[in-house]
C-alpha positions as CSV (number, residue, x, y, z in Angstrom):
1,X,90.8,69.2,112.1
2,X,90.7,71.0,108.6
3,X,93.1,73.6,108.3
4,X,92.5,77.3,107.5
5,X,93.7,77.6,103.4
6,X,96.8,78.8,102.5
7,X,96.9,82.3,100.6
8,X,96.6,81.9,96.8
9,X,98.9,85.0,96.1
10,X,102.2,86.0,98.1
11,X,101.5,88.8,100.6
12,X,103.6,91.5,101.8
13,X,103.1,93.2,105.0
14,X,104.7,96.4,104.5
15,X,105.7,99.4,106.8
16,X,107.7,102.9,106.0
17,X,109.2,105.7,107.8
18,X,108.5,109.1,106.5
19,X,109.8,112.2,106.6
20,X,106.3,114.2,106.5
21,X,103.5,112.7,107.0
22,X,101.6,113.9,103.6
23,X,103.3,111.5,100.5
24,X,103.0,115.0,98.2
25,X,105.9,116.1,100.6
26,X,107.8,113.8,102.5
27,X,109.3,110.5,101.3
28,X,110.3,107.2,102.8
29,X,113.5,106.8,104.4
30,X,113.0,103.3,105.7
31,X,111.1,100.9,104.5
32,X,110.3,96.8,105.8
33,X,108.7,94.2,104.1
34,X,108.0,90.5,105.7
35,X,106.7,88.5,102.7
36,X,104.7,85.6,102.9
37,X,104.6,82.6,100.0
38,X,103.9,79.1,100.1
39,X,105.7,76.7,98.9
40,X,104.6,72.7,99.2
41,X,102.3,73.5,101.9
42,X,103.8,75.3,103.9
43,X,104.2,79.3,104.6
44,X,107.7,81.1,104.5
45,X,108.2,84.7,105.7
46,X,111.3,86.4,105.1
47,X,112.1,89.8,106.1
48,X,113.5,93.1,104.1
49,X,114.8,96.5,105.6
50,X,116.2,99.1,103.5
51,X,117.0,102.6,104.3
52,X,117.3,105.8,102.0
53,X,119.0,109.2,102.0
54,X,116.9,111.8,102.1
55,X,116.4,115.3,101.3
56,X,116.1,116.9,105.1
57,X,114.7,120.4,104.0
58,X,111.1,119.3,103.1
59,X,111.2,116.9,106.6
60,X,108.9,117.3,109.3
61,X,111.0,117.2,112.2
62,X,108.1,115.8,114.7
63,X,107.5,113.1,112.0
64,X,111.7,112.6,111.8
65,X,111.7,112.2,115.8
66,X,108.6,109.6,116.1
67,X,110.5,107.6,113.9
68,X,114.0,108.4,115.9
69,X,115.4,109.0,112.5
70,X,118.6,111.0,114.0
71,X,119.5,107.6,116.0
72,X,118.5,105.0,113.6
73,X,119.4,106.4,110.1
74,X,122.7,104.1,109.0
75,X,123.1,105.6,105.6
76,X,125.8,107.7,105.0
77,X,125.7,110.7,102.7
78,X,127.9,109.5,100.2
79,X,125.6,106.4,99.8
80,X,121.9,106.7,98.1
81,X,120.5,103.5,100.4
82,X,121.0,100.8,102.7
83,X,120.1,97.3,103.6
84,X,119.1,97.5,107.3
85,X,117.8,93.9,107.8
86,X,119.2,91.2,109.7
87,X,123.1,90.6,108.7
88,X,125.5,93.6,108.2
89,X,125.0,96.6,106.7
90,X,125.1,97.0,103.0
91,X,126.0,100.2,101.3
92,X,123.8,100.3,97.5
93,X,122.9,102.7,95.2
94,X,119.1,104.4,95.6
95,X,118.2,102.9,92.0
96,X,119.4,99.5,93.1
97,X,117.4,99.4,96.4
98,X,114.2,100.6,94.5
99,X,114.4,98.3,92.1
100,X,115.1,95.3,94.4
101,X,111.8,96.1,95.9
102,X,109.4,97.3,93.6
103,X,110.5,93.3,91.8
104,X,109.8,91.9,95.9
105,X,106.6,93.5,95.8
106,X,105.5,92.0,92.2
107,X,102.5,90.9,92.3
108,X,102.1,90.4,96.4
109,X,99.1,92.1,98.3
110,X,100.3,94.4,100.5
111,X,98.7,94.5,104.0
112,X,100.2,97.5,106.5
113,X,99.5,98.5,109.8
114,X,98.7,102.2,108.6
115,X,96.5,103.4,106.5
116,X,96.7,101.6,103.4
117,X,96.1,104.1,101.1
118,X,98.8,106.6,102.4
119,X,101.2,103.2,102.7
120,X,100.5,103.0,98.8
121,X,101.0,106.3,98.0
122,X,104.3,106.6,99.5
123,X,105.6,103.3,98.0
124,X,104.2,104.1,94.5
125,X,106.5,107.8,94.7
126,X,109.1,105.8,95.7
127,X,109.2,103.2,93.1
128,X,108.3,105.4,90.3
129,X,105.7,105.1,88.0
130,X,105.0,101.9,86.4
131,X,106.9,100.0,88.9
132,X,104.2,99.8,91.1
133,X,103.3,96.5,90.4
134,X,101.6,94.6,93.2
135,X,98.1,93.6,94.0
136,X,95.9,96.9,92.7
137,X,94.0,96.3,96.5
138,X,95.8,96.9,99.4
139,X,94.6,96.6,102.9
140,X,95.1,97.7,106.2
141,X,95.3,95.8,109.8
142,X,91.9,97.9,110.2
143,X,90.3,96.5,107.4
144,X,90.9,93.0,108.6
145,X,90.0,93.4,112.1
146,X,86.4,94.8,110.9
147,X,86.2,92.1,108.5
148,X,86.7,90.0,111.6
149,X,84.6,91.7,114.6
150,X,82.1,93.5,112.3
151,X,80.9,96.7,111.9
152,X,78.8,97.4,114.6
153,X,81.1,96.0,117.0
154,X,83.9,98.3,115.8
155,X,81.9,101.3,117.2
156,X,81.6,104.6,116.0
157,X,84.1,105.8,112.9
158,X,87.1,106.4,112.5
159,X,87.9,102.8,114.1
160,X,90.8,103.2,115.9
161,X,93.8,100.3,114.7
162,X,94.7,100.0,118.5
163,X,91.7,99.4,120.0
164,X,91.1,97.0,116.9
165,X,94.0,95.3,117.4
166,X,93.4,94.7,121.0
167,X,90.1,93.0,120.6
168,X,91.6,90.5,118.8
169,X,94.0,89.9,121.4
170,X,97.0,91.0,119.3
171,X,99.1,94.2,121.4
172,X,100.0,96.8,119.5
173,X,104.2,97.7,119.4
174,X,105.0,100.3,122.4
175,X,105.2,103.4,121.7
176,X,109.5,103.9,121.6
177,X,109.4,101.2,118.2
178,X,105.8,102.5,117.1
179,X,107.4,104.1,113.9
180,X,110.3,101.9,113.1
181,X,109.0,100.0,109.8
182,X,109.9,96.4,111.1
183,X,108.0,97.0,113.9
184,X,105.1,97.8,111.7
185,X,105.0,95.4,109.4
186,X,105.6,92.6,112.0
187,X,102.0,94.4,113.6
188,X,100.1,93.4,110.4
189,X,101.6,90.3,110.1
190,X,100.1,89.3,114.1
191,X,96.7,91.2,112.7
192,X,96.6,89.3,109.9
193,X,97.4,86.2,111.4
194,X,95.0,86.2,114.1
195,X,92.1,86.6,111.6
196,X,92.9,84.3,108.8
197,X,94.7,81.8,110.2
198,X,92.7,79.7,112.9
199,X,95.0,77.1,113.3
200,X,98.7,77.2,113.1
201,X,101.2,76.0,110.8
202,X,105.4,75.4,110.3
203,X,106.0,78.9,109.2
204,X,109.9,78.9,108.9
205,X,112.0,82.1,107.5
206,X,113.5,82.3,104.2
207,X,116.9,83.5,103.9
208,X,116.7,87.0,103.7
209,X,117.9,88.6,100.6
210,X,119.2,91.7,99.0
211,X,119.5,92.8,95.6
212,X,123.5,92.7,96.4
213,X,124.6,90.1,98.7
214,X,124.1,86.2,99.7
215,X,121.9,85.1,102.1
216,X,122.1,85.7,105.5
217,X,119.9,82.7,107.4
218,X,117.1,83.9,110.2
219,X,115.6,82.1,113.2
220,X,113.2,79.6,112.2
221,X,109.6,79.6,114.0
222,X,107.7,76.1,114.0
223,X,104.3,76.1,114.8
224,X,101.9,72.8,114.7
225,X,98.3,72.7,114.8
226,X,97.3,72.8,118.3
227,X,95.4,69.5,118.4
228,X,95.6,66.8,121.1
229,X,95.4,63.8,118.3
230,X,98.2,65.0,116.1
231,X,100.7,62.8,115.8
232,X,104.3,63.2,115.8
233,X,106.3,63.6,113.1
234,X,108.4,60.6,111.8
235,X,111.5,62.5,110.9
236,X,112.3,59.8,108.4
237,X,108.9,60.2,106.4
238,X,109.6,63.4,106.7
239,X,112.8,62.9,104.0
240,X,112.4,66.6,101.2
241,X,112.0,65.8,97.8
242,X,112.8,69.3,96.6
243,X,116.0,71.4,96.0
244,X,118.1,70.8,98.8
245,X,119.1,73.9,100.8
246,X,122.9,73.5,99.7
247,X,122.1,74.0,96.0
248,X,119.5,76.9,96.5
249,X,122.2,79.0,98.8
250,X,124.9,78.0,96.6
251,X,123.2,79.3,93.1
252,X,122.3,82.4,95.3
253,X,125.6,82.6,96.3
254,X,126.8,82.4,92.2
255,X,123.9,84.9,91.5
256,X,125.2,87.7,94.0
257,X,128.5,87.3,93.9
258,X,127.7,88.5,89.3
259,X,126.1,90.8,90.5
260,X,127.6,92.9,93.2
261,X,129.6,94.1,90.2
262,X,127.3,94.5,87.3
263,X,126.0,98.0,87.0
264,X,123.7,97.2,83.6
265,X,120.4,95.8,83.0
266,X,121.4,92.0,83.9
267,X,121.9,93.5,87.7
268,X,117.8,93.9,87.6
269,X,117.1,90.8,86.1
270,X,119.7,88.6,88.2
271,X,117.5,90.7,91.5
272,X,114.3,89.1,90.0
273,X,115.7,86.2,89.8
274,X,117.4,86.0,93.4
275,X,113.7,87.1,94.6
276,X,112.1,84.2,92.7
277,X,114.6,82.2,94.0
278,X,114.7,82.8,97.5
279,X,111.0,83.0,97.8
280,X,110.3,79.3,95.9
281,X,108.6,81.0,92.8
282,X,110.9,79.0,91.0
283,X,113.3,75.8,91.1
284,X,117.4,76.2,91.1
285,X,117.1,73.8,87.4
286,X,115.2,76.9,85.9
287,X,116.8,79.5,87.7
288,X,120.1,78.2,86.5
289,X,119.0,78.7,82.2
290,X,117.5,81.6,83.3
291,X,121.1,83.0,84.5
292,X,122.6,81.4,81.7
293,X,120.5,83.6,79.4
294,X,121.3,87.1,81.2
295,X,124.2,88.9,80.2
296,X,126.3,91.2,82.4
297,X,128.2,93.5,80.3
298,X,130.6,95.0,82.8
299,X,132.0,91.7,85.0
Protein backbone atom coordinates (compact mmCIF):
# COMPACT_ATOMS: atom_id res chain seq x y z
CA UNK A 1 0.00 0.00 0.00
CA UNK A 2 1.69 3.42 -0.74
CA UNK A 3 0.72 5.94 1.55
CA UNK A 4 -0.89 9.31 0.85
CA UNK A 5 2.31 12.07 1.31
CA UNK A 6 2.72 13.93 4.28
CA UNK A 7 2.14 17.77 4.02
CA UNK A 8 5.30 19.69 3.07
CA UNK A 9 4.42 22.81 5.28
CA UNK A 10 2.66 22.86 8.85
CA UNK A 11 -1.11 23.49 8.62
CA UNK A 12 -3.33 25.22 10.93
CA UNK A 13 -6.97 24.61 10.97
CA UNK A 14 -8.30 27.64 12.42
CA UNK A 15 -11.74 28.82 13.86
CA UNK A 16 -12.93 32.27 15.69
CA UNK A 17 -15.75 33.66 17.43
CA UNK A 18 -16.88 37.02 16.56
CA UNK A 19 -18.54 39.60 17.84
CA UNK A 20 -20.22 40.97 14.45
CA UNK A 21 -20.08 39.16 11.78
CA UNK A 22 -18.40 41.94 9.30
CA UNK A 23 -14.31 42.00 10.45
CA UNK A 24 -14.57 46.07 9.77
CA UNK A 25 -16.72 45.93 12.99
CA UNK A 26 -16.55 43.08 15.18
CA UNK A 27 -13.43 41.31 16.52
CA UNK A 28 -12.54 37.93 17.70
CA UNK A 29 -13.16 36.94 21.18
CA UNK A 30 -12.13 33.29 20.83
CA UNK A 31 -10.01 31.85 18.74
CA UNK A 32 -8.72 27.80 18.20
CA UNK A 33 -6.04 26.55 16.27
CA UNK A 34 -5.21 22.54 15.85
CA UNK A 35 -1.81 22.58 14.04
CA UNK A 36 -0.53 19.90 12.15
CA UNK A 37 3.55 19.20 11.56
CA UNK A 38 5.36 16.25 10.81
CA UNK A 39 8.07 15.17 12.36
CA UNK A 40 10.06 11.72 11.39
CA UNK A 41 7.14 10.51 9.56
CA UNK A 42 4.65 10.96 11.42
CA UNK A 43 1.82 13.77 11.89
CA UNK A 44 1.29 15.68 15.31
CA UNK A 45 -1.73 17.92 16.09
CA UNK A 46 -1.82 19.87 19.02
CA UNK A 47 -4.55 22.16 20.01
CA UNK A 48 -4.75 26.11 21.02
CA UNK A 49 -7.74 28.07 22.59
CA UNK A 50 -7.44 31.59 23.65
CA UNK A 51 -10.07 33.91 24.53
CA UNK A 52 -10.10 37.91 24.51
CA UNK A 53 -11.84 40.83 26.15
CA UNK A 54 -13.80 42.59 24.15
CA UNK A 55 -15.34 45.89 23.45
CA UNK A 56 -19.39 44.89 23.90
CA UNK A 57 -20.73 48.22 22.32
CA UNK A 58 -19.86 47.47 18.58
CA UNK A 59 -21.27 43.54 19.29
CA UNK A 60 -23.85 42.04 17.50
CA UNK A 61 -25.86 40.41 20.03
CA UNK A 62 -27.44 37.55 17.58
CA UNK A 63 -23.73 36.93 16.53
CA UNK A 64 -22.69 37.06 20.61
CA UNK A 65 -25.65 34.35 21.32
CA UNK A 66 -24.72 31.78 18.36
CA UNK A 67 -21.56 31.72 19.83
CA UNK A 68 -23.06 31.50 23.58
CA UNK A 69 -20.54 34.14 24.45
CA UNK A 70 -22.55 35.20 27.78
CA UNK A 71 -21.94 31.36 29.09
CA UNK A 72 -18.67 30.58 27.68
CA UNK A 73 -16.57 33.88 27.89
CA UNK A 74 -13.89 33.02 30.94
CA UNK A 75 -12.01 36.27 30.79
CA UNK A 76 -12.42 38.57 33.31
CA UNK A 77 -12.43 42.29 32.87
CA UNK A 78 -9.41 43.00 34.66
CA UNK A 79 -7.54 40.51 32.30
CA UNK A 80 -6.91 41.42 28.31
CA UNK A 81 -7.02 37.36 27.29
CA UNK A 82 -7.16 33.81 28.21
CA UNK A 83 -5.89 30.47 27.46
CA UNK A 84 -9.11 28.30 27.17
CA UNK A 85 -7.52 25.02 25.91
CA UNK A 86 -7.17 21.85 27.64
CA UNK A 87 -5.50 22.38 31.29
CA UNK A 88 -6.55 25.30 33.56
CA UNK A 89 -7.30 28.54 32.82
CA UNK A 90 -4.60 31.06 32.31
CA UNK A 91 -4.95 34.69 32.87
CA UNK A 92 -2.35 36.84 30.05
CA UNK A 93 -2.12 39.93 28.81
CA UNK A 94 -3.96 40.70 25.18
CA UNK A 95 -0.36 41.56 23.63
CA UNK A 96 0.99 38.33 24.99
CA UNK A 97 -1.79 36.06 23.52
CA UNK A 98 -1.54 37.80 20.12
CA UNK A 99 1.75 37.43 19.87
CA UNK A 100 1.87 33.72 20.96
CA UNK A 101 -0.25 33.20 17.98
CA UNK A 102 0.53 35.20 15.24
CA UNK A 103 4.44 33.15 16.01
CA UNK A 104 1.97 29.56 15.98
CA UNK A 105 0.64 30.65 12.77
CA UNK A 106 4.19 31.42 11.11
CA UNK A 107 4.40 30.21 8.19
CA UNK A 108 1.36 27.31 8.49
CA UNK A 109 -1.58 27.25 5.82
CA UNK A 110 -4.51 27.90 7.42
CA UNK A 111 -7.55 25.78 6.43
CA UNK A 112 -11.12 26.89 8.39
CA UNK A 113 -14.44 25.69 8.23
CA UNK A 114 -15.78 29.34 7.22
CA UNK A 115 -15.18 31.24 4.73
CA UNK A 116 -11.61 31.63 4.44
CA UNK A 117 -11.41 34.98 3.44
CA UNK A 118 -13.47 36.44 6.32
CA UNK A 119 -11.35 33.83 8.68
CA UNK A 120 -8.19 35.86 7.34
CA UNK A 121 -9.46 39.07 7.76
CA UNK A 122 -10.45 38.75 11.22
CA UNK A 123 -7.08 37.05 12.24
CA UNK A 124 -5.02 39.69 10.27
CA UNK A 125 -7.02 42.76 12.60
CA UNK A 126 -6.27 40.81 15.34
CA UNK A 127 -2.67 40.24 14.96
CA UNK A 128 -1.87 43.53 13.63
CA UNK A 129 -0.21 44.45 10.65
CA UNK A 130 2.81 42.69 9.67
CA UNK A 131 2.28 39.95 11.92
CA UNK A 132 0.22 38.21 9.64
CA UNK A 133 2.61 35.85 8.64
CA UNK A 134 1.35 32.55 7.43
CA UNK A 135 0.77 30.93 4.17
CA UNK A 136 -0.47 34.13 1.72
CA UNK A 137 -3.35 31.19 0.55
CA UNK A 138 -5.74 30.11 2.76
CA UNK A 139 -8.48 27.74 2.25
CA UNK A 140 -11.73 26.71 3.33
CA UNK A 141 -13.41 23.14 4.07
CA UNK A 142 -15.47 24.25 0.81
CA UNK A 143 -12.65 24.58 -1.23
CA UNK A 144 -11.42 21.14 -0.41
CA UNK A 145 -14.53 19.34 -0.78
CA UNK A 146 -14.98 20.79 -4.52
CA UNK A 147 -11.43 19.95 -5.10
CA UNK A 148 -12.58 16.55 -4.12
CA UNK A 149 -16.24 15.96 -5.67
CA UNK A 150 -15.86 18.52 -8.45
CA UNK A 151 -17.62 21.19 -9.73
CA UNK A 152 -20.41 19.96 -11.31
CA UNK A 153 -21.20 17.66 -8.65
CA UNK A 154 -21.22 20.41 -6.05
CA UNK A 155 -24.36 21.83 -7.79
CA UNK A 156 -25.46 25.19 -8.28
CA UNK A 157 -23.41 28.21 -6.36
CA UNK A 158 -23.00 29.23 -3.51
CA UNK A 159 -22.05 25.48 -2.41
CA UNK A 160 -23.21 25.03 0.68
CA UNK A 161 -20.15 23.72 3.45
CA UNK A 162 -22.85 21.34 5.03
CA UNK A 163 -24.10 19.63 2.28
CA UNK A 164 -20.28 19.47 1.15
CA UNK A 165 -19.30 18.11 4.10
CA UNK A 166 -21.86 15.41 4.16
CA UNK A 167 -20.99 14.06 0.82
CA UNK A 168 -17.88 13.23 1.95
CA UNK A 169 -19.23 11.43 4.75
CA UNK A 170 -17.82 13.86 7.35
CA UNK A 171 -21.10 15.35 9.87
CA UNK A 172 -20.98 18.69 10.41
CA UNK A 173 -20.83 19.90 14.47
CA UNK A 174 -24.69 20.25 15.81
CA UNK A 175 -26.00 23.22 15.89
CA UNK A 176 -25.59 24.05 20.10
CA UNK A 177 -21.28 23.88 19.49
CA UNK A 178 -21.69 25.22 15.71
CA UNK A 179 -19.89 28.54 16.74
CA UNK A 180 -17.54 27.52 19.43
CA UNK A 181 -14.02 27.82 17.58
CA UNK A 182 -12.75 24.29 18.74
CA UNK A 183 -15.62 22.96 17.27
CA UNK A 184 -14.74 24.53 14.05
CA UNK A 185 -11.49 23.93 13.56
CA UNK A 186 -11.78 20.29 14.58
CA UNK A 187 -14.61 20.47 11.38
CA UNK A 188 -11.76 21.31 8.95
CA UNK A 189 -9.45 19.11 10.31
CA UNK A 190 -12.24 15.88 9.54
CA UNK A 191 -12.74 17.83 5.91
CA UNK A 192 -9.39 17.96 5.39
CA UNK A 193 -8.61 14.69 6.39
CA UNK A 194 -11.09 12.82 4.46
CA UNK A 195 -9.75 14.37 1.24
CA UNK A 196 -6.04 14.21 1.49
CA UNK A 197 -5.43 11.55 3.51
CA UNK A 198 -6.63 8.05 2.06
CA UNK A 199 -5.06 5.97 4.29
CA UNK A 200 -4.44 6.61 7.93
CA UNK A 201 -1.60 7.21 10.05
CA UNK A 202 -0.22 7.41 14.06
CA UNK A 203 -1.37 10.97 14.46
CA UNK A 204 -0.54 11.54 18.31
CA UNK A 205 -1.12 15.11 20.15
CA UNK A 206 1.59 17.41 21.00
CA UNK A 207 1.57 18.86 24.33
CA UNK A 208 -0.33 21.71 24.09
CA UNK A 209 1.31 24.95 24.72
CA UNK A 210 0.90 28.54 25.83
CA UNK A 211 3.02 31.50 25.50
CA UNK A 212 3.03 31.27 29.52
CA UNK A 213 2.81 27.98 31.02
CA UNK A 214 4.36 24.25 30.71
CA UNK A 215 2.74 21.66 28.91
CA UNK A 216 -0.29 20.18 29.71
CA UNK A 217 -0.25 16.51 27.88
CA UNK A 218 -3.52 15.50 25.59
CA UNK A 219 -5.07 12.09 24.66
CA UNK A 220 -3.12 10.51 22.08
CA UNK A 221 -5.02 9.06 18.88
CA UNK A 222 -3.28 6.03 16.96
CA UNK A 223 -4.31 5.24 13.79
CA UNK A 224 -2.62 2.42 11.40
CA UNK A 225 -3.17 1.96 7.79
CA UNK A 226 -6.10 -0.16 7.40
CA UNK A 227 -4.52 -2.99 5.58
CA UNK A 228 -5.03 -6.76 6.19
CA UNK A 229 -1.00 -7.58 5.59
CA UNK A 230 0.37 -5.01 7.98
CA UNK A 231 2.27 -6.35 10.31
CA UNK A 232 2.56 -5.71 13.93
CA UNK A 233 4.73 -3.63 15.37
CA UNK A 234 7.84 -4.98 17.23
CA UNK A 235 7.89 -2.68 20.09
CA UNK A 236 11.58 -3.32 20.46
CA UNK A 237 12.39 -2.17 16.84
CA UNK A 238 10.37 0.36 17.56
CA UNK A 239 13.23 1.80 20.26
CA UNK A 240 13.20 6.43 19.38
CA UNK A 241 16.28 7.76 18.38
CA UNK A 242 15.27 11.27 19.03
CA UNK A 243 14.94 13.66 22.00
CA UNK A 244 13.39 11.82 24.55
CA UNK A 245 10.04 13.18 25.94
CA UNK A 246 11.70 13.86 29.46
CA UNK A 247 14.23 16.34 28.04
CA UNK A 248 11.79 18.16 25.58
CA UNK A 249 9.08 18.81 28.69
CA UNK A 250 11.85 19.50 30.94
CA UNK A 251 13.57 22.43 28.68
CA UNK A 252 9.85 23.59 28.19
CA UNK A 253 9.35 23.48 31.59
CA UNK A 254 12.90 25.87 32.04
CA UNK A 255 11.55 27.97 29.09
CA UNK A 256 8.07 28.87 30.87
CA UNK A 257 8.88 28.96 34.02
CA UNK A 258 11.73 32.55 32.50
CA UNK A 259 9.12 33.48 31.13
CA UNK A 260 5.97 33.77 33.05
CA UNK A 261 7.97 36.69 34.55
CA UNK A 262 9.67 38.47 31.71
CA UNK A 263 7.60 41.31 30.44
CA UNK A 264 10.47 42.50 27.57
CA UNK A 265 11.28 41.33 24.19
CA UNK A 266 13.00 37.85 25.34
CA UNK A 267 9.21 36.89 26.45
CA UNK A 268 8.43 36.89 22.48
CA UNK A 269 11.42 35.21 21.53
CA UNK A 270 11.38 32.42 24.40
CA UNK A 271 7.20 32.00 22.82
CA UNK A 272 8.92 31.29 19.35
CA UNK A 273 11.02 29.17 20.76
CA UNK A 274 8.54 27.07 23.05
CA UNK A 275 6.39 26.89 19.56
CA UNK A 276 9.35 25.48 17.64
CA UNK A 277 9.88 23.36 20.36
CA UNK A 278 6.74 21.85 21.05
CA UNK A 279 5.89 21.40 17.43
CA UNK A 280 9.52 19.53 16.44
CA UNK A 281 10.70 22.54 14.27
CA UNK A 282 13.72 22.21 16.21
CA UNK A 283 15.85 19.82 18.55
CA UNK A 284 16.19 20.53 22.59
CA UNK A 285 20.49 20.81 21.69
CA UNK A 286 19.60 23.94 19.48
CA UNK A 287 16.81 25.16 21.47
CA UNK A 288 18.99 25.07 24.45
CA UNK A 289 21.92 27.88 22.63
CA UNK A 290 19.12 29.48 21.42
CA UNK A 291 17.90 30.24 25.17
CA UNK A 292 21.25 30.80 26.09
CA UNK A 293 21.45 33.63 23.70
CA UNK A 294 18.07 35.48 24.76
CA UNK A 295 18.19 37.87 27.45
CA UNK A 296 15.37 38.62 29.92
CA UNK A 297 15.92 41.89 31.39
CA UNK A 298 13.33 41.85 34.24
CA UNK A 299 13.86 38.04 36.00
Amino acid sequence: MTPTPFPSLTIAFVSCATTHPNSDIGEIWETAVILRAEKDGRLYDAEYVWQFNIDESLADPEALAASRFRERHLVAPEWGAAWTGSGPILPCSRTSAITALALLLRGAVLISSTPASSTERFLRKLVGPGNSQWHYRPYDIVDLAVAKVGARSAGPLPWSPHTLSGALGVEPPPEEVAHIALAGAHWARAVHDAVMIQDKFLLPSQPVMTDETTAAPRTEHSYWPEDGDQDPIDEEDDEETGDSDADVLNLISDIASRLRDATDEGEYQAAGLIGDLANGRTTVADARDQLATITFRHV
